[in-house]
MARSEVEX-539176 format. One line per 4 residues: number of its first residue (from 1); their letters; for each residue z, x, y of C-alpha. Coordinates in nm, 3 decimals, decimal comma. Example, Ala and Ser with C-alpha at 12.3 -4.5 7.8 and 13.67 -1.06 7.14 Angstrom:
1 = as = 0,780:1,230:-0,450 ~ 0,714:1,367:-0,106 .
This chain:
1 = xxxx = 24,051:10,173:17,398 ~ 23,866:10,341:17,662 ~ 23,488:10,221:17,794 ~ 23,154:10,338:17,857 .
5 = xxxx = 22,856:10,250:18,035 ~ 22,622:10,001:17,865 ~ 22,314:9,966:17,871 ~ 22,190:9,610:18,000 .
9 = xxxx = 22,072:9,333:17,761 ~ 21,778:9,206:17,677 ~ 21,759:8,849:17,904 ~ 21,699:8,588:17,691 .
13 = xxxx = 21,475:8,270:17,767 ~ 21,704:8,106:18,037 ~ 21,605:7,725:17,818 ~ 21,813:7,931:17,535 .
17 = xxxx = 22,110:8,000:17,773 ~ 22,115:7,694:17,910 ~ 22,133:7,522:17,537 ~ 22,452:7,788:17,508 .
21 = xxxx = 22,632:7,677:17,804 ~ 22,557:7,347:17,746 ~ 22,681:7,367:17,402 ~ 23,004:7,559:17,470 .
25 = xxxx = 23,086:7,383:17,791 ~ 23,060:7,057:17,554 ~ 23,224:7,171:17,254 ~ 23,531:7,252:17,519 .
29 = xxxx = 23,517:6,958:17,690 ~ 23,489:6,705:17,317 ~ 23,758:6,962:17,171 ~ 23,990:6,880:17,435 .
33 = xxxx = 23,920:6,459:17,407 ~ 24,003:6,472:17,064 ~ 24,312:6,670:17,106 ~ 24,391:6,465:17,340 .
37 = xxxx = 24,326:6,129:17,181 ~ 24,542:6,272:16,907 ~ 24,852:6,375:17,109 ~ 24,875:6,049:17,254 .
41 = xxxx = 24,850:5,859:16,921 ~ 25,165:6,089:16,846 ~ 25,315:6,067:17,170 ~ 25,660:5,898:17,068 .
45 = xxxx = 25,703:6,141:16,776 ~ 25,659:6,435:17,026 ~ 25,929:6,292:17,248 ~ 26,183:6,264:16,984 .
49 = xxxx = 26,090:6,584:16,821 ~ 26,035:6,844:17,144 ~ 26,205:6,693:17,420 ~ 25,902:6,675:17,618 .
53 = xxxx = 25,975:6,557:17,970 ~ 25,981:6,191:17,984 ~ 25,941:6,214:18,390 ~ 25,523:6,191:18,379 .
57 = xxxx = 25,509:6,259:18,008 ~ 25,514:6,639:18,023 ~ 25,471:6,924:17,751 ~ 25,808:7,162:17,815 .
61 = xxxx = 25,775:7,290:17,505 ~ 25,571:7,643:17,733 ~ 25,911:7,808:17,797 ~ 25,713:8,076:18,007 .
65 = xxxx = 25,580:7,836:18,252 ~ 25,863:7,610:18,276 ~ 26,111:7,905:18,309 ~ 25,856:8,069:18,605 .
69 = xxxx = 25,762:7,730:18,753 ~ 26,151:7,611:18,743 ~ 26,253:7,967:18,898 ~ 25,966:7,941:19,152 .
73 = xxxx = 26,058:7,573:19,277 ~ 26,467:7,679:19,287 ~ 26,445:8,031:19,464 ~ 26,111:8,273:19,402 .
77 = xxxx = 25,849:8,105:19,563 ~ 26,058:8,055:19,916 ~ 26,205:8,470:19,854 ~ 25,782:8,558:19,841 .
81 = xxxx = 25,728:8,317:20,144 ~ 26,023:8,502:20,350 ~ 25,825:8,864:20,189 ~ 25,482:8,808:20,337 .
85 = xxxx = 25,566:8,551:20,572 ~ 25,874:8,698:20,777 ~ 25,965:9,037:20,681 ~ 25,630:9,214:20,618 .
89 = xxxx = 25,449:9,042:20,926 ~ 25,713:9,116:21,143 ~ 25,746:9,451:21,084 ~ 25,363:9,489:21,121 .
93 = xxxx = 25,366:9,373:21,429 ~ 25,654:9,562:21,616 ~ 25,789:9,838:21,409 ~ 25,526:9,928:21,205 .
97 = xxxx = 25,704:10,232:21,055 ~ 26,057:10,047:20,944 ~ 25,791:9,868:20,710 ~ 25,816:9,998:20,368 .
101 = xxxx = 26,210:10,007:20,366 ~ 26,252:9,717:20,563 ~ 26,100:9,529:20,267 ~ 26,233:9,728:20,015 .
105 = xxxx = 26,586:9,618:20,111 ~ 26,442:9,269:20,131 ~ 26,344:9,336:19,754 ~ 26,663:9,490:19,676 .
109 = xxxx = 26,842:9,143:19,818 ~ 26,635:8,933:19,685 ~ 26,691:9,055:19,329 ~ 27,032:9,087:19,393 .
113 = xxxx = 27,048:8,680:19,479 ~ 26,807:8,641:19,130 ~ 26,992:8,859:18,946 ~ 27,378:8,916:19,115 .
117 = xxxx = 27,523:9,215:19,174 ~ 27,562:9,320:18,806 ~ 27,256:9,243:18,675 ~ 27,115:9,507:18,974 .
121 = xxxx = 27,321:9,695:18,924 ~ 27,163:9,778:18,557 ~ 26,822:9,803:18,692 ~ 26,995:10,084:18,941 .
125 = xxxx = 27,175:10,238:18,638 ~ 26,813:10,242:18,452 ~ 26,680:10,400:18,772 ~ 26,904:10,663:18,806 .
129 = xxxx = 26,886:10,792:18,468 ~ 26,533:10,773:18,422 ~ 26,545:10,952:18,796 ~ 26,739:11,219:18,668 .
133 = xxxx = 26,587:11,308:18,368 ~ 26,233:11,326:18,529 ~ 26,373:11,552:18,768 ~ 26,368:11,793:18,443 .
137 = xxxx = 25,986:11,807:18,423 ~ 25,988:11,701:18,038 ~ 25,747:11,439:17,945 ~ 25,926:11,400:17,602 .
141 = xxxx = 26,283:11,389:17,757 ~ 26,142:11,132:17,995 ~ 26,014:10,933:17,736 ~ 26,317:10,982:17,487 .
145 = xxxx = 26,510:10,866:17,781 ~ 26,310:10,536:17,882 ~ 26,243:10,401:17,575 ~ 26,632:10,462:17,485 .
149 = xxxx = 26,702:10,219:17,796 ~ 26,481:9,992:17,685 ~ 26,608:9,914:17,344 ~ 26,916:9,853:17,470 .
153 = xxxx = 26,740:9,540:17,441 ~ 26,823:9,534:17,092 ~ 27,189:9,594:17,094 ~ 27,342:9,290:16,989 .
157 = xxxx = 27,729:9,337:17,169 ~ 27,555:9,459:17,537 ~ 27,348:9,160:17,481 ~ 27,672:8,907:17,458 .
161 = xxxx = 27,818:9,090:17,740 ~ 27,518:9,036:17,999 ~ 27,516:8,664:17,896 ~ 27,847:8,656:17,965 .
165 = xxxx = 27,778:8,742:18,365 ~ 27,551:8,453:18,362 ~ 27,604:8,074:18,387 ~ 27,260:7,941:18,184 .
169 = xxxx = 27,062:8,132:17,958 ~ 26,750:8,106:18,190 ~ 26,999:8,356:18,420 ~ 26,978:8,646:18,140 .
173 = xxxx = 26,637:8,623:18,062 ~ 26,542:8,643:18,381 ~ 26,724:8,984:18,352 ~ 26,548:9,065:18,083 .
177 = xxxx = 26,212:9,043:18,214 ~ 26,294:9,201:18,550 ~ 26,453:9,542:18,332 ~ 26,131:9,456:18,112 .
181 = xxxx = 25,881:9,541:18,414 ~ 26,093:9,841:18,572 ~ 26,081:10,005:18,262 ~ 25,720:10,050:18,273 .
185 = xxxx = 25,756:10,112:18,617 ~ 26,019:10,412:18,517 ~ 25,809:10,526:18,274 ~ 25,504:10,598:18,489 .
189 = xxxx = 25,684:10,748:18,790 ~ 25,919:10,954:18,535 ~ 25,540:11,073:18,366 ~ 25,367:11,182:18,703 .
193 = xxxx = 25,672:11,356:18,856 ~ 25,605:11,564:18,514 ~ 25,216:11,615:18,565 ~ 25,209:11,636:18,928 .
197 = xxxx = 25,528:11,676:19,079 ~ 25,590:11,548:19,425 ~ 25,633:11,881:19,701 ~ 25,897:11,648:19,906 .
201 = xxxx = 26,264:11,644:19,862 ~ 26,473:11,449:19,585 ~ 26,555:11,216:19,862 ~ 26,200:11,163:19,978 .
205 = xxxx = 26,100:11,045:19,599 ~ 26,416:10,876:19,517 ~ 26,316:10,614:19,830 ~ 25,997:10,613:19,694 .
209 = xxxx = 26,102:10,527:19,381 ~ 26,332:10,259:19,484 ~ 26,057:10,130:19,702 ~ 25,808:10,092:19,371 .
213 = xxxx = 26,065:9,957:19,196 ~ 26,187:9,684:19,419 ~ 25,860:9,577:19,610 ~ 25,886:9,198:19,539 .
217 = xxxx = 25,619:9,019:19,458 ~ 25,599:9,254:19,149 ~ 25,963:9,272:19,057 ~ 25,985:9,053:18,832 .
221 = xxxx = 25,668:9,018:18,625 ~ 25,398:9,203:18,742 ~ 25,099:9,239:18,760 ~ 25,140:9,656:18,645 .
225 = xxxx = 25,014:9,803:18,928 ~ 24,911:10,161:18,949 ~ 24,232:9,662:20,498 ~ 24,415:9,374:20,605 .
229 = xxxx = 24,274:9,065:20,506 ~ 24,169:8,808:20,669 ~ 24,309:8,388:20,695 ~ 24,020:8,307:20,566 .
233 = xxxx = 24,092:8,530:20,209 ~ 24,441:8,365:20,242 ~ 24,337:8,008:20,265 ~ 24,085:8,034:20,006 .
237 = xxxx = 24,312:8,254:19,752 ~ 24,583:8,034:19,807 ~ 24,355:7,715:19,721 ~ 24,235:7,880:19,377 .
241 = xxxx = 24,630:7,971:19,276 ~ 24,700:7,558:19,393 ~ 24,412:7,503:19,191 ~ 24,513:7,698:18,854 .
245 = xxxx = 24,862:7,570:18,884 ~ 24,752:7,210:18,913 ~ 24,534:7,292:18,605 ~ 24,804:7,429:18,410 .
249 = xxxx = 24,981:7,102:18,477 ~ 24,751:6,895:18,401 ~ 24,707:7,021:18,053 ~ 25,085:6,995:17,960 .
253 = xxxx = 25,052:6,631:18,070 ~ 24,728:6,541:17,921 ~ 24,757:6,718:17,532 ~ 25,098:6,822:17,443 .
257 = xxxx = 24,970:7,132:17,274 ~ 25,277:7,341:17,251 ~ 25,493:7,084:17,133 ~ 25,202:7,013:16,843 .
261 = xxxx = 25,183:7,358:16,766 ~ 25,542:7,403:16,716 ~ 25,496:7,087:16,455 ~ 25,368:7,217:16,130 .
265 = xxxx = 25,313:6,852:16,002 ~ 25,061:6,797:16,308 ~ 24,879:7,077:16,233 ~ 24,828:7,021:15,867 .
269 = xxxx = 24,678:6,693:16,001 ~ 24,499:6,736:16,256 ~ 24,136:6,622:16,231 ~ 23,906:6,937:16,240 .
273 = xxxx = 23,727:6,873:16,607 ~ 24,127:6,817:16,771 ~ 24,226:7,141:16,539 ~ 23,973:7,352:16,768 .
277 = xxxx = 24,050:7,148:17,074 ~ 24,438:7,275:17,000 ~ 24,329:7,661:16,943 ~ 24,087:7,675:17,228 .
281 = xxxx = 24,362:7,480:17,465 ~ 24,666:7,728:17,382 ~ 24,420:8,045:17,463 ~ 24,319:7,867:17,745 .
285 = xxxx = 24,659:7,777:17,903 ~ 24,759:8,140:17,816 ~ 24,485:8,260:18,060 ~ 24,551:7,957:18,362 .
289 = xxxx = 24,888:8,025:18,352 ~ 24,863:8,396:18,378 ~ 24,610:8,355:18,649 ~ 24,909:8,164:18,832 .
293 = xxxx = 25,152:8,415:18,791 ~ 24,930:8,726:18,852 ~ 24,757:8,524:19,149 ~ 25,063:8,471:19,349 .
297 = xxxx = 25,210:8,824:19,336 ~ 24,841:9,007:19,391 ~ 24,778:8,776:19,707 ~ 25,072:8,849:19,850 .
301 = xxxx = 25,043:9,235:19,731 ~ 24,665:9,238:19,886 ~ 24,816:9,112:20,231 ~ 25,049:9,387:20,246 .
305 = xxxx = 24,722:9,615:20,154 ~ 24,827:9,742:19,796 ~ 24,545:9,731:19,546 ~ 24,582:9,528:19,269 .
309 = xxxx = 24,436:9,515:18,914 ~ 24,181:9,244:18,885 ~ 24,300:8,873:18,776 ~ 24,239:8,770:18,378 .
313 = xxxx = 23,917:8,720:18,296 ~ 23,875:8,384:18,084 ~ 23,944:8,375:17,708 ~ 23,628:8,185:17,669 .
317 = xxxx = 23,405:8,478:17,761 ~ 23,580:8,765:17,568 ~ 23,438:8,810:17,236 ~ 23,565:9,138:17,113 .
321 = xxxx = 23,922:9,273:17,092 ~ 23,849:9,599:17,350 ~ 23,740:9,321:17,573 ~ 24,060:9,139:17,553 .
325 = xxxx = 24,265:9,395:17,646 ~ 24,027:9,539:17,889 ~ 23,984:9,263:18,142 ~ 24,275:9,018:18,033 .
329 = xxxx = 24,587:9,216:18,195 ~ 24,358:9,525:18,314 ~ 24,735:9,622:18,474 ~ 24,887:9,662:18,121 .
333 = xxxx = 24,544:9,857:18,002 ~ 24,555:10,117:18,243 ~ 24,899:10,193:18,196 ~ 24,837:10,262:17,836 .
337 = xxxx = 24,540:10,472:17,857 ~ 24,711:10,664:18,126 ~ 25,062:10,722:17,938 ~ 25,013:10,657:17,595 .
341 = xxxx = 24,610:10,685:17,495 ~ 24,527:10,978:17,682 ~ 24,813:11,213:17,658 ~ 24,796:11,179:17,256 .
345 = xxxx = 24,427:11,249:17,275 ~ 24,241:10,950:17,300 ~ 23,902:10,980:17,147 ~ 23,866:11,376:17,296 .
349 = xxxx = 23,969:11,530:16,937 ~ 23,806:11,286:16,701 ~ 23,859:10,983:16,516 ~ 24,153:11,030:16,335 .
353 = xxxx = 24,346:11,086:16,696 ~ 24,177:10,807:16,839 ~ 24,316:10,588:16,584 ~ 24,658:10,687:16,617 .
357 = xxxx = 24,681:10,712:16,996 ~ 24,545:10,332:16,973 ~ 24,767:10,225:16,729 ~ 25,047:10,419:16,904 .
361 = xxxx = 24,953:10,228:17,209 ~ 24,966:9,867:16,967 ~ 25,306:10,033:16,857 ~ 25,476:10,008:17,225 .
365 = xxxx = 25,333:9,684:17,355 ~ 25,461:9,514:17,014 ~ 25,836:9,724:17,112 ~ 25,796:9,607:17,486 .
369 = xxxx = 25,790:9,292:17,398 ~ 26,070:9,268:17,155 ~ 25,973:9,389:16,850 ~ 26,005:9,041:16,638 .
373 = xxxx = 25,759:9,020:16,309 ~ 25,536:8,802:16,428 ~ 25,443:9,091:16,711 ~ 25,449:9,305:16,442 .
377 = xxxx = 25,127:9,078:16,281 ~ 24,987:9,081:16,633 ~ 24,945:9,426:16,725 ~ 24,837:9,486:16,374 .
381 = xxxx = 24,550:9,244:16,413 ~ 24,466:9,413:16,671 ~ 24,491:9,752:16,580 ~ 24,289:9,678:16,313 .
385 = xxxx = 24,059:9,437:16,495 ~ 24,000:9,771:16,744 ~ 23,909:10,001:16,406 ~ 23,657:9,750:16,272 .
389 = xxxx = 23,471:9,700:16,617 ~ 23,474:10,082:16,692 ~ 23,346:10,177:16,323 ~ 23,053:9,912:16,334 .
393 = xxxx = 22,969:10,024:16,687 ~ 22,936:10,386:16,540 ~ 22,764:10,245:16,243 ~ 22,509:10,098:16,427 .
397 = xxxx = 22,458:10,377:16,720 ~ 22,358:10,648:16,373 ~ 22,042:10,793:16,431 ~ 21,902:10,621:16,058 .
401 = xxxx = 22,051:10,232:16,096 ~ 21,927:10,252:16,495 ~ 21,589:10,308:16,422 ~ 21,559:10,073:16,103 .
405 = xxxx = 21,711:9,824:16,363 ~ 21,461:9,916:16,664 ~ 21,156:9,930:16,394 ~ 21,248:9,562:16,269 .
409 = xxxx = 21,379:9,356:16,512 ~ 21,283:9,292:16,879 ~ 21,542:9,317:17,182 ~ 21,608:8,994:17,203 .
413 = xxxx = 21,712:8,951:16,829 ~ 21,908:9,257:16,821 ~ 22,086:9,099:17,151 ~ 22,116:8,759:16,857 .
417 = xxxx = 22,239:8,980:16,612 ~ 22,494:9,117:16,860 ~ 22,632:8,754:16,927 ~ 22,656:8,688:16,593 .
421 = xxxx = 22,887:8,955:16,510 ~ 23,083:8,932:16,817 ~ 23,129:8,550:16,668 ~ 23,331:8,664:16,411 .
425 = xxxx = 23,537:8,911:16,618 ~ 23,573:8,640:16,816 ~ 23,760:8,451:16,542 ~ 23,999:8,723:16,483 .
429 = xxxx = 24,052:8,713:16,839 ~ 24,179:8,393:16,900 ~ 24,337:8,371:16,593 ~ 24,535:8,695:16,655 .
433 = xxxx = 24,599:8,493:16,985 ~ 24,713:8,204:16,775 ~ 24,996:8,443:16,618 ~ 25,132:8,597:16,947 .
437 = xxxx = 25,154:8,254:17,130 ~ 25,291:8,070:16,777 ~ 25,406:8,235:16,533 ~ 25,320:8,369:16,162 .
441 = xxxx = 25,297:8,034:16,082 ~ 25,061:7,889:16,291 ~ 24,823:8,170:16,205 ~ 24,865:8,100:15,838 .
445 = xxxx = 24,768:7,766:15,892 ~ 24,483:7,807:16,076 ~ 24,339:8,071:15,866 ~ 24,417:7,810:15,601 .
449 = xxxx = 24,275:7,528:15,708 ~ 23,984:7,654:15,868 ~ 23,876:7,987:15,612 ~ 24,023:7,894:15,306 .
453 = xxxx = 23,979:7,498:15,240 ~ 23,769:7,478:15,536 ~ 23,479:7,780:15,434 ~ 23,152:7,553:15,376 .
457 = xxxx = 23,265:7,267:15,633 ~ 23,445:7,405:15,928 ~ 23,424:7,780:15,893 ~ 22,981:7,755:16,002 .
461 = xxxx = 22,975:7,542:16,315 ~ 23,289:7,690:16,461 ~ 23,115:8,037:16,413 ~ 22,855:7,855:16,544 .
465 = xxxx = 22,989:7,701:16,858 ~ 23,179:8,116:16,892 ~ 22,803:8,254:16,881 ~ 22,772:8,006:17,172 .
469 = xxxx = 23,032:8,138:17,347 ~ 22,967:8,528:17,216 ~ 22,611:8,467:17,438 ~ 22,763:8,351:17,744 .
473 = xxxx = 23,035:8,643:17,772 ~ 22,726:8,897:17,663 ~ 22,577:8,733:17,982 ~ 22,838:8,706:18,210 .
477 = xxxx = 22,934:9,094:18,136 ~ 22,540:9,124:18,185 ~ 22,512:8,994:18,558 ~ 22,840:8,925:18,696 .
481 = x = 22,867:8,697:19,002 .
C-alpha cells in the first residue's frame, strides 16, 4: 500500500492525447444521454417502485446524501456556520488563547443537540475507556480495547436500546457514524500515547483528547485527519463545494441511477451504451458527493489553520487499485499505513508480510464499515486486486523481462502497453466499486452481462474507451496542474 517515486513518462504526441480526451470526455458525456434517455422512458415505474421524490423528480434512493444533505439543511450546516463564523473568529480576534476550548465546548454542544445527552454520553464512555487503557502503554491492550467498542456495533439488544433514545431512525444512524469516526480517532491517539508518549500531565492530554475528538467540522464524518487564509480562498472554495453539490443534484434529477441499480430487471435490460453510462455515473456520484462532504469540513478546518488531507481525486483518472485508495480518501490511507500497514511490517520484511499487513488493513476497513458480505467481496477484490498489481509490477521491474522490454519496444509503447494493462485493472476497479456501492448482485450482473455474454461485443470497446481513460490518469499523475 505504500508509494514510491516514479519515474516520468514518456510524453506522447499531444494529437494522440487529445484523441484520448476527446474520446473519454465523449464516451462520458453519450454514456450519460443514454442513461438518461433510459431513466426517463422508465420514469413512472421508478416512482412506484423507489419512492423517488415526486417534488422535481428526484433520485432518493442515495441514502448517504439524502441523510447528510437532510441533516445539513435541518441543523449541521447552520452548527458549522456558528463554528467558523462566530465562535472561532471571535475568539481569534479577542481572546486568542480561550480558542481551542472555547470551540471544543462548542463541539461538545453541538453534538450534544445532534446526538442528545445519551448518545454523548457513549462517545464520552468510548473516550474514557479507550483513555484509560492507553494510559497503560500497550499497543495490543489499546487495540483489544477499541476494536471491542467498536463492535458493539454488532450487538443486536444495545442496538434496540439506542434506537429506543431516538425518535426516527435517521437519529441512530447518525450515532452510528459519529461513534464510527471517534473510533478511529481513539485508535490513533490511544497508538501514539504508546509510541511517543506525551511528557504533560493526564489532564493536559485528556483536554487534548477531548479537543480532537470533538472539533466539529470533523465530528461527524471526517475527513481522517492526522496560515490563515485569505476571503479570496473562502469565496472561491466555497463556490467549488456550491458547485459539486449542485452537481450531485443534478444527477439524482437527471438519471435516477440508484433507484435503477437497486432494480435488477433494469439492469438486465439496459441497452449496453446506458449500462456504462449507469457504472460510470454511480462511481462518479460516489466521488461528487464525497467531494461535498470532505469540502465543507476541510474549508472550514483550513480557516481554523489545521491541515487537511487532500480532496478525492476523480474516479475517472484512477486506473489501478493502489491509486484508489491512495488519492480517493488519502485521510483513511494514512491512517492505515500508520496503524495497521506499518506496525505489522509493511513491505520491510518481505512479501509474505506485505501481503498480510495489506490484507489486514482490507480486514478492518471491511469491519469499520459493518462487516456485511457484500464488504466482505469488496475488500477481497481489493486485496486481491493490490496482489495482482504489485506481482506484475515486480514481474516487469526483473532484471531479464526489463531488458527484453527496453530491447523491443520504444518508450512510448511501453507507456501503451502500460495503459493497456491499467485498462483492465481499471475494470476490476470500478466493478469492485460496483459491489461496495450495490451489492453482490449488481456486481454479478455486470460481470455477467458485460464478461460473460458480453466478451466479443462489449467486453473490447469498453476496455477500449478504459485504455482511454488509463492514458489520461497516466498523464494527469504525469504533470499535475
Amino acid at each position: 500500500m505504500t508509494s514510491k517515486p516514479k519515474a516520468p513518462l514518456t510524453p506522447l504526441p499531444w494529437s494522440e492525447v487529445l484523441a484520448y480526451w476527446v474520446l473519454s470526455f465523449g464516451s462520458h458525456l453519450y454514456s450519460f444521454y443514454r442513461l438518461h434517455r433510459f431513466s426517463k422512458g422508465k420514469v413512472s415505474g421508478v416512482f412506484k417502485r423507489h419512492d423517488v421524490g415526486t417534488c422535481f423528480c428526484q433520485d432518493q434512493s442515495d441514502f448517504e446524501w439524502s441523510f447528510w444533505t437532510g441533516w445539513a439543511k435541518k441543523t449541521l450546516l447552520w452548527t458549522l456556520i456558528g463554528h467558523d463564523a462566530v465562535i472561532s473568529n471571535l475568539f481569534l480576534t479577542f481572546h486568542q488563547q480561550f480558542r481551542v476550548p472555547a470551540l471544543t465546548i462548542y463541539g461538545l454542544l453541538a453534538a450534544s443537540s445532534g446526538l442528545g445527552i445519551k448518545g454523548v454520553s457513549v462517545v464520552l464512555v468510548h473516550l474514557g475507556l479507550s483513555f484509560s487503557v492507553a494510559k497503560l502503554k500497550k499497543p495490543t491492550l489499546s487495540w483489544a480495547c477499541n476494536l471491542m467498542l467498536l463492535s458493539t456495533f454488532y450487538i443486536q439488544p444495545l442496538q434496540e436500546i439506542q434506537r429506543s433514545w431516538y425518535k426516527t431512525e435517521e437519529e441512530y444512524y447518525l450515532l452510528l457514524f459519529s461513534i464510527a469516526v471517534c473510533g478511529l480517532r481513539f485508535i490513533s491517539f490511544s497508538l501514539e500515547q504508546c509510541w511517543c508518549p506525551l511528557d504533560h500531565g493526564g489532564v493536559v492530554q485528556l483536554s487534548w483528547l477531548f479537543s480532537y475528538t470533538f472539533y466539529h467540522p470533523f465530528f461527524y464524518n471526517g475527513p481522517i485527519i492526522m496560515d490563515k487564509y485569505s476571503l479570496r480562498y473562502l469565496v472561491l472554495r466555497s463556490g467549488r463545494i456550491i458547485l459539486w453539490w449542485c452537481l450531485a443534484e443534478f444527477m439524482i434529477h437527471v438519471m435516477y441511477m440508484h433507484s435503477i441499480q437497486s432494480t435488477e430487471t433494469y439492469l438486465e435490460i439496459l441497452p449496453p451504451w446506458a449500462l456504462g453510462g449507469l457504472a460510470l455515473a454511480l462511481v462518479q456520484f460516489f466521488y461528487v458527493k464525497y467531494l461535498v462532504l470532505f469540502g465543507l469540513p476541510s474549508m472550514l478546518a483550513s480557516l481554523d489553520n489545521v491541515n487537511t488531507p487532500k480532496l478525492p481525486r476523480c474516479v475517472s483518472i484512477i486506473h489501478s487499485f493502489s491509486g484508489m485508495w491512495r488519492h480517493f480518501d488519502e485521510g483513511l490511507y494514512r491512517w492505515l499505513i500508520r496503524y495497521i500497514y506499518v506496525p505489522l511490517g509493511g513491505s520491510r520484511h518481505g512479501h509474505l508480510y506485505k501481503m498480510l499487513s495489506t490484507g489486514l488493513a482490507f480486514g478492518f476497513v471491511c469491519f469499520w464499515h459493518g462487516g456485511h458480505d457484500y464488504l466482505q467481496y469488496w475488500a477481497l477484490m481489493n486485496w486481491t486486486g493490490l496482489l495482482v498489481e504489485n506481482g506484475l509490477k515486480s514481474l516487469l521491474a526483473s532484471s531479464f523481462i526489463h531488458s527484453i522490454i527496453v530491447s523491443n519496444l520504444s518508450a512510448a509503447m511501453e507507456r501503451r502497453c502500460i495503459a493497456l494493462l491499467s485498462a483492465f485493472s481499471t475494470a476490476m476497479v470500478i466493478l469492485s466499486n460496483l459491489v461496495f456501492l450495490g451489492g453482490i448482485h449488481v456486481g454479478k450482473i455486470f460481470w455477467k452481462r458485460v464478461f460473460i455474454q458480453g466478451w466479443s461485443t462489449m467486453a473490447p470497446p469498453m476496455l477500449a474507451f478504459l485504455y482511454c481513460f488509463a492514458q489520461i490518469g497516466l498523464e494527469w499523475t504525469s504533470h499535475p496542474p
